[in-house]
C-alpha positions as CSV (number, residue, x, y, z in Angstrom):
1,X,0.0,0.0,0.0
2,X,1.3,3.5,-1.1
3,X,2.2,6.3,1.6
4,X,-0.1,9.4,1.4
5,X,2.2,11.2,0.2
6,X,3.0,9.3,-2.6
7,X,-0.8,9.0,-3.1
8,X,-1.2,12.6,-3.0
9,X,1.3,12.8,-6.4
10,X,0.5,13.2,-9.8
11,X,-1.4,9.8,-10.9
12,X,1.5,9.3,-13.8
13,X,3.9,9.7,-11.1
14,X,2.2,7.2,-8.8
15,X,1.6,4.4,-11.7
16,X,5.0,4.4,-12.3
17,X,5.7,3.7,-9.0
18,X,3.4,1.0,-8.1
19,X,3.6,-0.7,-11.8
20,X,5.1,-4.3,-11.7
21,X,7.0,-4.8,-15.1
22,X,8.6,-7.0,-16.7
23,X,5.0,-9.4,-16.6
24,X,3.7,-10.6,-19.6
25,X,1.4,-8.3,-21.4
26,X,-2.2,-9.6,-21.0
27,X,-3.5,-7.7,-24.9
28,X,-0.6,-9.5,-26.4
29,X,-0.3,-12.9,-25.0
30,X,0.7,-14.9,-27.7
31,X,3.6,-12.4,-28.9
32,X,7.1,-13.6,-28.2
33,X,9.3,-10.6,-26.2
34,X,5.8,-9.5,-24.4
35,X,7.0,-8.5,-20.9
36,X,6.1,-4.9,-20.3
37,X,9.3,-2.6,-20.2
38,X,7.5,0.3,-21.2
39,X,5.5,3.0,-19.3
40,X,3.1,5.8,-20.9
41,X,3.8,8.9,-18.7
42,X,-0.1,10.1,-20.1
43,X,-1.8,6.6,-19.9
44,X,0.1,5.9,-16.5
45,X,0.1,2.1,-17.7
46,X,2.8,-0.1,-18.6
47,X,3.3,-1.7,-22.3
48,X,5.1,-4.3,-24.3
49,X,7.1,-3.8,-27.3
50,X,4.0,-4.7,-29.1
51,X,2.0,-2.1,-27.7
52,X,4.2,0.6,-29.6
53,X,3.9,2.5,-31.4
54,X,1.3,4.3,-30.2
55,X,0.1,8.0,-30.1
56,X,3.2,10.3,-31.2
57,X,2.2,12.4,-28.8
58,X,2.4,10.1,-25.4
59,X,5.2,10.2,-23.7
60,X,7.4,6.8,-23.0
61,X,10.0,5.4,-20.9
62,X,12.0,2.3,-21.0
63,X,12.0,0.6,-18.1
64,X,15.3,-1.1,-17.2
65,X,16.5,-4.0,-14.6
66,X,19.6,-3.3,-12.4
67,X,20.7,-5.6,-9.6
68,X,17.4,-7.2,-9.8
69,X,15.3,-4.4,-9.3
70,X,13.4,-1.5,-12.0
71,X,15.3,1.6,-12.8
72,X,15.0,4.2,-15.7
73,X,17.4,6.8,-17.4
74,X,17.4,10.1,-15.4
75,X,17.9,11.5,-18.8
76,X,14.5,10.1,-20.0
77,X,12.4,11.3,-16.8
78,X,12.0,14.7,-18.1
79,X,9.1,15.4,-15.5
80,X,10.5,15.2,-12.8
81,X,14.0,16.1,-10.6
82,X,16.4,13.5,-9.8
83,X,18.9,16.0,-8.1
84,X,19.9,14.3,-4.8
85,X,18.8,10.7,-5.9
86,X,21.6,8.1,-5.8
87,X,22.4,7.1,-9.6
88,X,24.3,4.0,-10.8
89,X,25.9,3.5,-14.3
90,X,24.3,1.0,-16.4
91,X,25.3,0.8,-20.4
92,X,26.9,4.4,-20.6
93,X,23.4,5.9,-19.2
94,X,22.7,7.2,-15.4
95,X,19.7,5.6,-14.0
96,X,17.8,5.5,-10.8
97,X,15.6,3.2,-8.7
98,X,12.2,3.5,-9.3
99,X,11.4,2.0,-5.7
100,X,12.7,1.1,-2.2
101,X,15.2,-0.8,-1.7
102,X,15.2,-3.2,1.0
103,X,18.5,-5.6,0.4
104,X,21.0,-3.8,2.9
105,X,20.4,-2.8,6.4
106,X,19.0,0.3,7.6
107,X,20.6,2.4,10.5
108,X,19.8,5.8,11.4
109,X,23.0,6.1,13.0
110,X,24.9,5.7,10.2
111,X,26.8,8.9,8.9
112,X,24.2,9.6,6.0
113,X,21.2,7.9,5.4
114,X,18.5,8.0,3.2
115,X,16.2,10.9,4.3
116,X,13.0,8.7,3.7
117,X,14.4,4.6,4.4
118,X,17.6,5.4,6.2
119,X,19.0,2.9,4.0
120,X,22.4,4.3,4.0
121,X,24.3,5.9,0.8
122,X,27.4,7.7,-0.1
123,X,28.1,11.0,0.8
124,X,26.6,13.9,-1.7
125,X,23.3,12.2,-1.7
126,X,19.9,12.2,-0.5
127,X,17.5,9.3,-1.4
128,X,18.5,6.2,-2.2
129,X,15.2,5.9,-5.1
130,X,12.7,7.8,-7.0
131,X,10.1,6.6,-4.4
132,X,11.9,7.6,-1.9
133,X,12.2,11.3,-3.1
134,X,8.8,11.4,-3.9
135,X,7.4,9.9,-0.6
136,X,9.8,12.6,1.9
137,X,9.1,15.5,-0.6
138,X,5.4,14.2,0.0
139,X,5.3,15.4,3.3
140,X,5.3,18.9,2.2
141,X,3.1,20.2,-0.9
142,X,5.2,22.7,-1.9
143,X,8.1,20.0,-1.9
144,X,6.5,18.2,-4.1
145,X,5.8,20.3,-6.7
146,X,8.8,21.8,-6.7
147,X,10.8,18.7,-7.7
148,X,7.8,18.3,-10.8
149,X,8.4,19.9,-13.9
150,X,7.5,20.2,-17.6
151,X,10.0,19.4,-20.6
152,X,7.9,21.4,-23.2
153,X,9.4,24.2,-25.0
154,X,6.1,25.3,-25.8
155,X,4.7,25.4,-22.5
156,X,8.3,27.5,-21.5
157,X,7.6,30.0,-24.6
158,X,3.9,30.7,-23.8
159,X,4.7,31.1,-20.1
160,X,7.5,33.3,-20.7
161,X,8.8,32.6,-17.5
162,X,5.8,34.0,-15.7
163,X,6.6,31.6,-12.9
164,X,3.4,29.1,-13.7
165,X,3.1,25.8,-11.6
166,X,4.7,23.1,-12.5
167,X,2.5,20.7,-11.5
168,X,-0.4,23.0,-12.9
169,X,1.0,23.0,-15.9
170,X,1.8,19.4,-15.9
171,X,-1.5,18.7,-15.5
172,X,-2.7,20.8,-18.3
173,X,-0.3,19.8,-20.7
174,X,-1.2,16.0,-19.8
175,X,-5.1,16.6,-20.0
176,X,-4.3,18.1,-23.4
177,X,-2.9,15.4,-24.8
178,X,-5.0,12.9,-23.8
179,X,-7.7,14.4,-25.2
180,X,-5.8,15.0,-28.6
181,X,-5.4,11.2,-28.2
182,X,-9.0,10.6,-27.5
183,X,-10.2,12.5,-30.6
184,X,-8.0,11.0,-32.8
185,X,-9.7,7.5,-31.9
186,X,-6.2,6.6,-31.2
187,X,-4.8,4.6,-28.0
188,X,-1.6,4.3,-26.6
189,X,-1.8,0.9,-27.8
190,X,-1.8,1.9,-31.4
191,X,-5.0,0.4,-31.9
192,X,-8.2,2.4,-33.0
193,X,-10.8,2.8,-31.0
194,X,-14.7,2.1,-32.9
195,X,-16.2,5.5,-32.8
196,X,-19.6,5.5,-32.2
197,X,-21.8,7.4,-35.1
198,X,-25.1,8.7,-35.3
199,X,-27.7,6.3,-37.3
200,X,-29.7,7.9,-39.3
201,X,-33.5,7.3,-38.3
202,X,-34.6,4.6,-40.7
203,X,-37.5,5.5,-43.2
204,X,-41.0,4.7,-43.3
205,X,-42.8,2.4,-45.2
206,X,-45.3,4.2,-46.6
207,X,-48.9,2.7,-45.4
208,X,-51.0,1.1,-47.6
């Protein structure tokens, strides 16, 4: 079960936390290489390989296995702000944790610990995973939305740095986009969706 503050971020930022991927995609069962290693930031769901491409406009990260556990790019999580989040190397690309981790002991003695597990971590920084950031920044609202943020030049040019909230703007940008996807008859899965049409009213037989 998810802390309050975690269930009090934006719902993208909360599937990606509470997703379990690497399961086999239930719409494409039969497909060989179906394990979901994908996550729509604007469906908050997790794909397959096979559920690409979908609308250009979504936005989609790779999920990635380190030491046994999820990570993704901190280059590719564009919404949000990794600073102070404990990083590792994997294939030339920084990544983070996505959640908890809970293979070494915690001591809130030791010299510096995780400010959310206590799990503890080298000097220089904060949180050992994105959940972890997200669930002590939680505590405090303005915390929170501080550490959100919008990767869209657009957005940055109409604003002209009038100092709008991120997560406000997060949010709008988001519910734009989903309803550009929605009118298209598009879905992240890159199948269309049936659009319903008006019948016309069927005419009369004339009496006899």
């Amino acid at each position: 079960m998810q802390s309050p503050a975690v269930r009090g971020a934006p719902q993208w930022l909360r599937g990606l936390l509470s997703e379990e991927f690497f399961d086999s995609c239930g719409a494409h069962p039969g497909e060989r290489k179906n394990d979901k290693n994908h996550f729509c930031v604007d469906c908050a769901a997790a794909l397959c390989r096979h559920c690409l491409p979908h609308d250009a406009s979504h936005g989609v990260l790779q999920i990635w296995k380190y030491a046994s556990c999820f990570v993704v790019r901190v280059d590719d999580l564009k919404l949000f702000d990794c600073n102070g989040i404990q990083s590792h190397t994997l294939s030339d690309h920084e990544v983070v944790f996505l959640n908890e981790r809970t293979a070494r002991k915690r001591s809130a003695s030791v010299e510096n610990p995780c400010a959310a597990c206590a799990r503890p971590l080298p000097s220089g920084h904060d949180y050992c995973s994105l959940f972890c950031k997200v669930k002590h920044l939680g505590e405090s609202d303005q915390g929170l939305r501080r550490a959100l943020r919008v990767n869209r030049r657009s957005a940055a040019a109409a604003g002209g740095g009038g100092g709008e909230d991120p997560a406000v703007a997060e949010a709008s940008q988001s519910g734009k986009r989903r309803a550009s996807s929605s009118e298209s008859g598009r879905s992240c899965g890159g199948t269309l969706r049936k659009r319903s049409r008006k019948q016309p009213a069927p005419a009369r037989s004339p009496s006899c």
